[in-house]
mmJSON file of the N, C-alpha and C atoms, coordinates in Angstrom:
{"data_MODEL":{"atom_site":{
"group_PDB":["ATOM","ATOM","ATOM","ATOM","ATOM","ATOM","ATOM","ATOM","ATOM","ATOM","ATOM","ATOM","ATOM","ATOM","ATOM","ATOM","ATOM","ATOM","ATOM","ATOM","ATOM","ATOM","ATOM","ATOM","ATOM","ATOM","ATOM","ATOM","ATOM","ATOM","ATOM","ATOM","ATOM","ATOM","ATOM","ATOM","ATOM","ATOM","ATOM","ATOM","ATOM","ATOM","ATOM","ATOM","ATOM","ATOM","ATOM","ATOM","ATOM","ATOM","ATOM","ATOM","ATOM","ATOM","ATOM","ATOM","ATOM","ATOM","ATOM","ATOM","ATOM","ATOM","ATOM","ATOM","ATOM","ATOM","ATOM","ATOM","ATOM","ATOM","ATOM","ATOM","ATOM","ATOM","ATOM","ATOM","ATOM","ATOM","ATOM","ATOM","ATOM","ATOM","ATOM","ATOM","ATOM","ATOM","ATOM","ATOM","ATOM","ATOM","ATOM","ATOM","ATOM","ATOM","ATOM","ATOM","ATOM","ATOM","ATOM","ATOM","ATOM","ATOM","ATOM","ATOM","ATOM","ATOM","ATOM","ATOM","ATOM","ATOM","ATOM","ATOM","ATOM","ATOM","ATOM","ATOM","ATOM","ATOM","ATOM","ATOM","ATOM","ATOM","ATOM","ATOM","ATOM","ATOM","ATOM","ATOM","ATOM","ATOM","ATOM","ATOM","ATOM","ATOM","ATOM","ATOM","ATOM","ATOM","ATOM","ATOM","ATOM","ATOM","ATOM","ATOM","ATOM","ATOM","ATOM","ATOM","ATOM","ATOM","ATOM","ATOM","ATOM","ATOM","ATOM","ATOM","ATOM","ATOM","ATOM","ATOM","ATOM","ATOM","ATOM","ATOM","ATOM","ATOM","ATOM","ATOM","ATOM","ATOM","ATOM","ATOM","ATOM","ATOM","ATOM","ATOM","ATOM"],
"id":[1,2,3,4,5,6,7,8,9,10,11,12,13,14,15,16,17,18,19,20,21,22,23,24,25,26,27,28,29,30,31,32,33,34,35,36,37,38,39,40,41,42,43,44,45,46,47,48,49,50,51,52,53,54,55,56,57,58,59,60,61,62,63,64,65,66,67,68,69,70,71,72,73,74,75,76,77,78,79,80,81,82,83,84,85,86,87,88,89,90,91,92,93,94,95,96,97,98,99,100,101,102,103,104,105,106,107,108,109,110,111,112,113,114,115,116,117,118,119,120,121,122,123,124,125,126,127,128,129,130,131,132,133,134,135,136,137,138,139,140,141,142,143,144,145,146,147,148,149,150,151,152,153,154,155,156,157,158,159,160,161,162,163,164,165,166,167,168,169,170,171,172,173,174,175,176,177],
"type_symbol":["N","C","C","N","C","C","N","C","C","N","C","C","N","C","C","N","C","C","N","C","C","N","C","C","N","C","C","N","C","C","N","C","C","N","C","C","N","C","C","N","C","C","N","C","C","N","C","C","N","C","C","N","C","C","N","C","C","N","C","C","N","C","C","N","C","C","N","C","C","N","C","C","N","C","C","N","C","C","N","C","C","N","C","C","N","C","C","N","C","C","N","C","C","N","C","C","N","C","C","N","C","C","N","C","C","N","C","C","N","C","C","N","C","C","N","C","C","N","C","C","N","C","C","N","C","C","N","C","C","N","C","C","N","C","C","N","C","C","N","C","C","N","C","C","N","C","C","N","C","C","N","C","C","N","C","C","N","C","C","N","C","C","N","C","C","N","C","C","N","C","C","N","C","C","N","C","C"],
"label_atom_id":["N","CA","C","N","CA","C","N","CA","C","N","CA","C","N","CA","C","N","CA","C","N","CA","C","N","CA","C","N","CA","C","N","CA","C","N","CA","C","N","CA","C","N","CA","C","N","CA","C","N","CA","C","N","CA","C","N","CA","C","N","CA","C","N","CA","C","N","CA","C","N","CA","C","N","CA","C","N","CA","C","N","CA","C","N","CA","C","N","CA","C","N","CA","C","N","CA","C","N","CA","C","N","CA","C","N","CA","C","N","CA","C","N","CA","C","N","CA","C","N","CA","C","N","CA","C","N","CA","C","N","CA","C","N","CA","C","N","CA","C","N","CA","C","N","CA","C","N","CA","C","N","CA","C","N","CA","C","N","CA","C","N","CA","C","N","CA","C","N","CA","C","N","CA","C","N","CA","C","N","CA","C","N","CA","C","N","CA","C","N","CA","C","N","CA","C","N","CA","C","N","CA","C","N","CA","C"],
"label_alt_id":[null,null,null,null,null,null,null,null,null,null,null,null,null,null,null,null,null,null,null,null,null,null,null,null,null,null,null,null,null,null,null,null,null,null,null,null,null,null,null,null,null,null,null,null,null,null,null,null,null,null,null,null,null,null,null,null,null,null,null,null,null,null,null,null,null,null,null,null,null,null,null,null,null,null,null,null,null,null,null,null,null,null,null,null,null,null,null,null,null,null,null,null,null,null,null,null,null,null,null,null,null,null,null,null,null,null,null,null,null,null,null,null,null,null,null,null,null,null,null,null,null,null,null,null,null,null,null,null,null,null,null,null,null,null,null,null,null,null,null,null,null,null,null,null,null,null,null,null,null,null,null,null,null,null,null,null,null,null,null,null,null,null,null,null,null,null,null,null,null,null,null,null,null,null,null,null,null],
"label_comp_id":["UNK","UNK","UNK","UNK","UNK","UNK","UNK","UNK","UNK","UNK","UNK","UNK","UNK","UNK","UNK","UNK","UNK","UNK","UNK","UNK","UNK","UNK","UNK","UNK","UNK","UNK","UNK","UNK","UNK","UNK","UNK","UNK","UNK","UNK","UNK","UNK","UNK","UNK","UNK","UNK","UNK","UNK","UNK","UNK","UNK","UNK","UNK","UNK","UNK","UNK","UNK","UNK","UNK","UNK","UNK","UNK","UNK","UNK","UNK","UNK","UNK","UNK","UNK","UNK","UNK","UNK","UNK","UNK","UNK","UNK","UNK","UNK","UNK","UNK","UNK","UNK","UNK","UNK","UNK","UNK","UNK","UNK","UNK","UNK","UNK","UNK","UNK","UNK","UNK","UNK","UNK","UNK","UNK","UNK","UNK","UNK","UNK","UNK","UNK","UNK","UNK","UNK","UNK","UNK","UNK","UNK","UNK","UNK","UNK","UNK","UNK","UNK","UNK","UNK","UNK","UNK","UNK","UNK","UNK","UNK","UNK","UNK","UNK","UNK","UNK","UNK","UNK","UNK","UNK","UNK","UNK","UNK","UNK","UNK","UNK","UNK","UNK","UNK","UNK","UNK","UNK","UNK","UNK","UNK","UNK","UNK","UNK","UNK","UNK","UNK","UNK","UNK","UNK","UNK","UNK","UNK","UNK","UNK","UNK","UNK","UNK","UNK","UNK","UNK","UNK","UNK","UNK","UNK","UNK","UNK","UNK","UNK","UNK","UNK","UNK","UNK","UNK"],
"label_asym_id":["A","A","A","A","A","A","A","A","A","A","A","A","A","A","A","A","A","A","A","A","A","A","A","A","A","A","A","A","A","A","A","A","A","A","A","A","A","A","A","A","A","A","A","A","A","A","A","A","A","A","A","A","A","A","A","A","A","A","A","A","A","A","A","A","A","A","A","A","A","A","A","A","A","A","A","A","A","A","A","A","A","A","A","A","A","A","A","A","A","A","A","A","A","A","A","A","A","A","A","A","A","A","A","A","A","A","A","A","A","A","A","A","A","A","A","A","A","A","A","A","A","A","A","A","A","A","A","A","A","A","A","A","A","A","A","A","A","A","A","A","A","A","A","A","A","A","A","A","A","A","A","A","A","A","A","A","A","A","A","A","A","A","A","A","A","A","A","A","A","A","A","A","A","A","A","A","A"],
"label_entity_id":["1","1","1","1","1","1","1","1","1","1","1","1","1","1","1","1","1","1","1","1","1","1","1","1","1","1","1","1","1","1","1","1","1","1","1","1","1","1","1","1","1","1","1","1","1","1","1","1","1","1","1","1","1","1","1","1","1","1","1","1","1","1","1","1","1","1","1","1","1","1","1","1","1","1","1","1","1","1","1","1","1","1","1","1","1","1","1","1","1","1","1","1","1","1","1","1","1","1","1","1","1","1","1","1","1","1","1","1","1","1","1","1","1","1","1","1","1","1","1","1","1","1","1","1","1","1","1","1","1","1","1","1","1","1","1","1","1","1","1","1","1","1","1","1","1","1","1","1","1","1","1","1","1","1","1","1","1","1","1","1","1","1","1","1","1","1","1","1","1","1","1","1","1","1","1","1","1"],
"label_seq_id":[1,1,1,2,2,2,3,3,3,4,4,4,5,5,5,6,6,6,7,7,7,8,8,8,9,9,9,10,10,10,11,11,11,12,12,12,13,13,13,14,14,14,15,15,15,16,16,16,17,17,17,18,18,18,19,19,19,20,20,20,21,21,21,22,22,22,23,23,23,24,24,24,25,25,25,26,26,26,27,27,27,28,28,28,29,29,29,30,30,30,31,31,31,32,32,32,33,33,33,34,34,34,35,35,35,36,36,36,37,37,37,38,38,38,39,39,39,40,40,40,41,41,41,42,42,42,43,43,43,44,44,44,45,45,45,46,46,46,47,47,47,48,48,48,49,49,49,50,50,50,51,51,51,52,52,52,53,53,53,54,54,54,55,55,55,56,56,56,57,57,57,58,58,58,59,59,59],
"pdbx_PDB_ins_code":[null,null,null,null,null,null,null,null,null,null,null,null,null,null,null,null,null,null,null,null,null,null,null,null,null,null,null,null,null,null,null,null,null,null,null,null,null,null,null,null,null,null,null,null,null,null,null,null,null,null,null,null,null,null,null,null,null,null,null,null,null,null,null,null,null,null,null,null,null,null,null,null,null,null,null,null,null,null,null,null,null,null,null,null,null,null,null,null,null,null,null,null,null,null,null,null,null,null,null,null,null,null,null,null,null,null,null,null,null,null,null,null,null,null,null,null,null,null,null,null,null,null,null,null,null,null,null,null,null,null,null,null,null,null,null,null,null,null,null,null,null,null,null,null,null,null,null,null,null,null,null,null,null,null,null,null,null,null,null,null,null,null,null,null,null,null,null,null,null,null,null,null,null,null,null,null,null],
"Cartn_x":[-27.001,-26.684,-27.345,-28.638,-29.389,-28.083,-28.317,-26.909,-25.814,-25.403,-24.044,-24.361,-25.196,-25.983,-26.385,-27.05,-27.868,-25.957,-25.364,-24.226,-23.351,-23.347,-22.914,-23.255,-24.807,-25.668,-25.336,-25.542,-25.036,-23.577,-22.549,-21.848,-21.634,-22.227,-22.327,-22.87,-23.791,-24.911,-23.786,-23.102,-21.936,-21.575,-20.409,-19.321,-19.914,-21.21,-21.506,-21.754,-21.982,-22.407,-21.051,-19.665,-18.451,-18.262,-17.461,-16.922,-15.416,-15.057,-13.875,-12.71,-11.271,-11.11,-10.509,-10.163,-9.654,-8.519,-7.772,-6.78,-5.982,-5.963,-5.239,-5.693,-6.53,-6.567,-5.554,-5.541,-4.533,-3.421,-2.714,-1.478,-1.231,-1.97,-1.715,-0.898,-2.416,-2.259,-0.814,-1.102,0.503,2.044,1.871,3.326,3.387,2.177,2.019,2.629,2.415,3.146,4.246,4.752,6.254,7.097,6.467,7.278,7.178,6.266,5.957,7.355,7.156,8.181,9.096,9.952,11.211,11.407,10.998,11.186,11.157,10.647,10.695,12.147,12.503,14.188,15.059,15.001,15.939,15.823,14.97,14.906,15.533,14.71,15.508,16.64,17.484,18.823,19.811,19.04,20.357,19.912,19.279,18.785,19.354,19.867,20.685,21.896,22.263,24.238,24.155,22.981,23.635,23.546,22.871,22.582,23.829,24.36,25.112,26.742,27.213,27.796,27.631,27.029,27.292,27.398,26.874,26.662,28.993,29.137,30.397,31.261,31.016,31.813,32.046,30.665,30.734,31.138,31.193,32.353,33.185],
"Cartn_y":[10.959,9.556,8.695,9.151,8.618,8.38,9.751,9.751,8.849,8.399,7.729,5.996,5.672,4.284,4.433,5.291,4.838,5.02,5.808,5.348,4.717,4.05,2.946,1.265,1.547,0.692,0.396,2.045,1.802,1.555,2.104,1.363,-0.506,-1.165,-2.432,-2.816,-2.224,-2.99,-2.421,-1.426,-1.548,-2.45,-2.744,-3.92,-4.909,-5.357,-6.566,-7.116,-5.575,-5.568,-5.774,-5.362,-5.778,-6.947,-7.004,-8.062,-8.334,-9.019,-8.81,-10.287,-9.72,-10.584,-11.823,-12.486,-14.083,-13.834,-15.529,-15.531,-15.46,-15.656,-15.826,-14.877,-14.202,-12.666,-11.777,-11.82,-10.742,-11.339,-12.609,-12.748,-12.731,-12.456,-12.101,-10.789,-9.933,-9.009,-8.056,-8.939,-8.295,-9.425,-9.818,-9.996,-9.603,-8.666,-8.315,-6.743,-6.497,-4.816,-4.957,-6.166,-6.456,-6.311,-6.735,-7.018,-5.485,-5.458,-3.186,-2.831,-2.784,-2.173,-2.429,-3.447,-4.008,-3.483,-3.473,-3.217,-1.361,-0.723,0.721,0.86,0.289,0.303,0.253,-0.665,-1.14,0.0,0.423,1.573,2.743,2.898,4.273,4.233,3.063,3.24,2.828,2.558,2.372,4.244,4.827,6.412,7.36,6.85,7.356,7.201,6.204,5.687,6.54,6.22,6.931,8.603,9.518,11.027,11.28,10.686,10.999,10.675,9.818,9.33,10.739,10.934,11.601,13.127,13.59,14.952,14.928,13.74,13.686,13.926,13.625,13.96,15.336,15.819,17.395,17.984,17.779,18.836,18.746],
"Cartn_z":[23.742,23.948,22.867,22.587,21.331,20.391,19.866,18.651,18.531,19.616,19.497,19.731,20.116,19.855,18.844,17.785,16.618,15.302,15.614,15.138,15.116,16.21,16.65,15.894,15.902,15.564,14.057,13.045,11.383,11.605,12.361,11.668,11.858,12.545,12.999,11.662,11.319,10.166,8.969,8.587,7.85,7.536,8.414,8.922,8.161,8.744,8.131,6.444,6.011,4.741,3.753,4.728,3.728,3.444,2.1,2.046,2.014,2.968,3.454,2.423,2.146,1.427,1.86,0.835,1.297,1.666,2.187,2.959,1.754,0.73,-0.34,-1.296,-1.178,-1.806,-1.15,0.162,0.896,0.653,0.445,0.387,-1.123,-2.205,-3.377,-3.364,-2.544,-2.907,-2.086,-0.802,-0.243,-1.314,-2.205,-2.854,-3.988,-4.746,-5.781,-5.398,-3.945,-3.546,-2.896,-2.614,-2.464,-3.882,-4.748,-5.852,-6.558,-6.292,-6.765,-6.661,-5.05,-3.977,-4.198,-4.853,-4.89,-6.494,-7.253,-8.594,-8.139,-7.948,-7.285,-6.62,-5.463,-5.298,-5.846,-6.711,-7.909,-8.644,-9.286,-10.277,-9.995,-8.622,-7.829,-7.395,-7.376,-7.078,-8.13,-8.958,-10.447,-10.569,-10.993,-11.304,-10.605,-9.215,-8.622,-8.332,-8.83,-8.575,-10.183,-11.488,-13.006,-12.723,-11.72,-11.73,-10.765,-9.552,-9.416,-9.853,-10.408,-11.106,-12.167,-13.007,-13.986,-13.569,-12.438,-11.495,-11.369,-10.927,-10.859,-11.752,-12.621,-14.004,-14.313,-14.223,-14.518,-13.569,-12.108,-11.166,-11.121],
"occupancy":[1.0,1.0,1.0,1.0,1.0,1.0,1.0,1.0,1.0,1.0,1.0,1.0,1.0,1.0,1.0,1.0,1.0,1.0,1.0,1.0,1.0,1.0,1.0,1.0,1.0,1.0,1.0,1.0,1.0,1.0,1.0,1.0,1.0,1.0,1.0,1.0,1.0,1.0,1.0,1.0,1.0,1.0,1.0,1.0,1.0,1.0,1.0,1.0,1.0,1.0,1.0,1.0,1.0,1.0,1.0,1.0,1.0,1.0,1.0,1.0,1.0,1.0,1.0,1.0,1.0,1.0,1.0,1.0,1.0,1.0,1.0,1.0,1.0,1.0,1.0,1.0,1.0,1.0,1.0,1.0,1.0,1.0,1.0,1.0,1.0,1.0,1.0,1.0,1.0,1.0,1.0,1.0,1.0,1.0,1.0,1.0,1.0,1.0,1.0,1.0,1.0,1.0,1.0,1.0,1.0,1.0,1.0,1.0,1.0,1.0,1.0,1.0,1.0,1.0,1.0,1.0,1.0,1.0,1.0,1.0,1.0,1.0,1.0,1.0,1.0,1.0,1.0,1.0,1.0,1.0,1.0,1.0,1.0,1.0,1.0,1.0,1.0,1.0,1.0,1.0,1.0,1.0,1.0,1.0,1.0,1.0,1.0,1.0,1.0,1.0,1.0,1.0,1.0,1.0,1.0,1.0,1.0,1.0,1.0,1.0,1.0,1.0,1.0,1.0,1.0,1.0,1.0,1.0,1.0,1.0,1.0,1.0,1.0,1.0,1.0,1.0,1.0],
"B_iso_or_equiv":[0.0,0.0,0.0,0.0,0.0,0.0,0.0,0.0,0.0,0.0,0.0,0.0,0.0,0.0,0.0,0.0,0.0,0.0,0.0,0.0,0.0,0.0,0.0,0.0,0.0,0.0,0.0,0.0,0.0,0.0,0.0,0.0,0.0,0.0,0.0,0.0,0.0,0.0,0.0,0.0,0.0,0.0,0.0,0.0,0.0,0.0,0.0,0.0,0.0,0.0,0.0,0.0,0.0,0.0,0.0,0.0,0.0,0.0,0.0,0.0,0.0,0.0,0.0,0.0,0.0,0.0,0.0,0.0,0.0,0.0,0.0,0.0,0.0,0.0,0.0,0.0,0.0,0.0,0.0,0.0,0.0,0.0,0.0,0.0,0.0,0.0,0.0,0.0,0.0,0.0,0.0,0.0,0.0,0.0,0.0,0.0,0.0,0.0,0.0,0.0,0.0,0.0,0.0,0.0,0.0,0.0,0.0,0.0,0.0,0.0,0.0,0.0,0.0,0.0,0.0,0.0,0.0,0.0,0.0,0.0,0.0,0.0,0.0,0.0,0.0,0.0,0.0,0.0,0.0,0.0,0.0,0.0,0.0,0.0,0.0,0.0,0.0,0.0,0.0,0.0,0.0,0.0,0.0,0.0,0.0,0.0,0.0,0.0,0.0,0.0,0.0,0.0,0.0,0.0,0.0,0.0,0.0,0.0,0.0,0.0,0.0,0.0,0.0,0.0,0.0,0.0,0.0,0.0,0.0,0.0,0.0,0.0,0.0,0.0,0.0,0.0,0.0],
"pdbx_formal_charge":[null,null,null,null,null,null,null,null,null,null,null,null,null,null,null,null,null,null,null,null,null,null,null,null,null,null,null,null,null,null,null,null,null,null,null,null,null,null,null,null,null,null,null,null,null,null,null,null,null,null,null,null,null,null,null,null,null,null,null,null,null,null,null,null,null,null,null,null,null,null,null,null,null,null,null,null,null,null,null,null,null,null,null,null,null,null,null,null,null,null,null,null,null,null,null,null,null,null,null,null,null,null,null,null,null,null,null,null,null,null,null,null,null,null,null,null,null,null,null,null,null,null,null,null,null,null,null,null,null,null,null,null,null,null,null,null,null,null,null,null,null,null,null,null,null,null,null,null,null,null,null,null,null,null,null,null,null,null,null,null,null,null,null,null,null,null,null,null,null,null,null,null,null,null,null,null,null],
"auth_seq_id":[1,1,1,2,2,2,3,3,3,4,4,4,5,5,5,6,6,6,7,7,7,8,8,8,9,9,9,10,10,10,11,11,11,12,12,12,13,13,13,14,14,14,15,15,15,16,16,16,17,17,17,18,18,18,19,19,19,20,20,20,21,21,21,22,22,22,23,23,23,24,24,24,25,25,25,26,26,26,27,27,27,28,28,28,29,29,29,30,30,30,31,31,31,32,32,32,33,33,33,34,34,34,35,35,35,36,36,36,37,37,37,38,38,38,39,39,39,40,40,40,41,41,41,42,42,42,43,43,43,44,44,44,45,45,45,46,46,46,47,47,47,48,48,48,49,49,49,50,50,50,51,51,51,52,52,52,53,53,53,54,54,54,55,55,55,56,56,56,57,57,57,58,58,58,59,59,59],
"auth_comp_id":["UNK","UNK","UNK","UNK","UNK","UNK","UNK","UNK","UNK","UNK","UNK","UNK","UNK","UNK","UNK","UNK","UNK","UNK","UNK","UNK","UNK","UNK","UNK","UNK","UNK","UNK","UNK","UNK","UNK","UNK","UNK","UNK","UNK","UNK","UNK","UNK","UNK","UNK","UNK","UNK","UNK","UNK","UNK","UNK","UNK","UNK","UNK","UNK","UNK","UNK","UNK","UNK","UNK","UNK","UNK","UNK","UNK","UNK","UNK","UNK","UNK","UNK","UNK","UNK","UNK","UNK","UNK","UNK","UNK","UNK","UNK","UNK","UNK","UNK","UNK","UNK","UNK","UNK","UNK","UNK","UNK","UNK","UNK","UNK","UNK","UNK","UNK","UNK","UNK","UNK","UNK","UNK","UNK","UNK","UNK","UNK","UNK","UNK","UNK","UNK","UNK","UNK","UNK","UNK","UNK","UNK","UNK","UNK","UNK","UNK","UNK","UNK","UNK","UNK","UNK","UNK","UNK","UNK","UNK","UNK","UNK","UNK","UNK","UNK","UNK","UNK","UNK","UNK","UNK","UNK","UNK","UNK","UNK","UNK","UNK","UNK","UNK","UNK","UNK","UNK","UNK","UNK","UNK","UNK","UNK","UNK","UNK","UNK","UNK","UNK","UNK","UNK","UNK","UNK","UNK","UNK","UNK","UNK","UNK","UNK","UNK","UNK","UNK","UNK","UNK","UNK","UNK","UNK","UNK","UNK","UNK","UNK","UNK","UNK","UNK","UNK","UNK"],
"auth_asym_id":["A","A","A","A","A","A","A","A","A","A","A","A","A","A","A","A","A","A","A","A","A","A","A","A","A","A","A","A","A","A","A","A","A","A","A","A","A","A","A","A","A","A","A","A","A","A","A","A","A","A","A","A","A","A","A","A","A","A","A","A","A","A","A","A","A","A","A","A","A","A","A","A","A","A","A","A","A","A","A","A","A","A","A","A","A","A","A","A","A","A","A","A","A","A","A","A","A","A","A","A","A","A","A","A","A","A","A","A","A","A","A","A","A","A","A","A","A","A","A","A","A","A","A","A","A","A","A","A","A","A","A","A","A","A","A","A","A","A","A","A","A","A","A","A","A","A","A","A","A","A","A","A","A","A","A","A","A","A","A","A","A","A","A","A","A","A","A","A","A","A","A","A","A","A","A","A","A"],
"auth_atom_id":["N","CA","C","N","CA","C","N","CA","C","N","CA","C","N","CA","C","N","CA","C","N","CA","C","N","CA","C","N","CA","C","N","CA","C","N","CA","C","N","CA","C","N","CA","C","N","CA","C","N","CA","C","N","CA","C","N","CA","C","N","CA","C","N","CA","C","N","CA","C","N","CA","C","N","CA","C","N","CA","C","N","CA","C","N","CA","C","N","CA","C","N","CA","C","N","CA","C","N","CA","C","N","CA","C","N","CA","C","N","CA","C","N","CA","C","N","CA","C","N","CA","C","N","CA","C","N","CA","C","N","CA","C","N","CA","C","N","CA","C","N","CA","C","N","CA","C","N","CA","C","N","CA","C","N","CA","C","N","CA","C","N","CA","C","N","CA","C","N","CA","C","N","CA","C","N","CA","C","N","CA","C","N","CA","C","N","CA","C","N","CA","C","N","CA","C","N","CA","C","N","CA","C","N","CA","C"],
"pdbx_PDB_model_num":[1,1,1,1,1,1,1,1,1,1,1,1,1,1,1,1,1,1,1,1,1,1,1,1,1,1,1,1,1,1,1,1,1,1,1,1,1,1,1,1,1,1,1,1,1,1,1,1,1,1,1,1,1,1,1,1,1,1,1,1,1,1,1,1,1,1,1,1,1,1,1,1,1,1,1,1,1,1,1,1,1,1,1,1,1,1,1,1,1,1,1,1,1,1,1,1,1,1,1,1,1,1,1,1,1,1,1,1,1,1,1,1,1,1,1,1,1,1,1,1,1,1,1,1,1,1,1,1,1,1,1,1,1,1,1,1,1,1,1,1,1,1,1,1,1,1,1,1,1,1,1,1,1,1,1,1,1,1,1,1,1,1,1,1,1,1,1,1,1,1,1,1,1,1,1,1,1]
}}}
């Protein structure tokens, strides 16, 4: 029971030691991986209308 209070305890004193980010750090950073994400679709689906498209040609 010791054990699980004194780990309990570090991770509390953890927690506190983060630094957690801003409201406008996280919404940076979530439209900076929207825009990832969206440029990633786009890519992967022109790469795939040109592989199969051309897969077509040759059968």
């Amino acid at each position: 029971m010791n054990r699980i209070l004194q780990y309990l305890r570090n991770s509390r004193a953890e927690l506190s030691r983060v630094t957690w980010p801003t409201r406008n750090e996280v919404i940076q950073s979530t439209q900076a991986t929207l825009v990832f994400v969206l440029l990633t679709v786009f890519f992967l689906l022109i790469a795939d209308t040109t592989l199969g498209n051309l897969i077509g040609l040759v059968t």
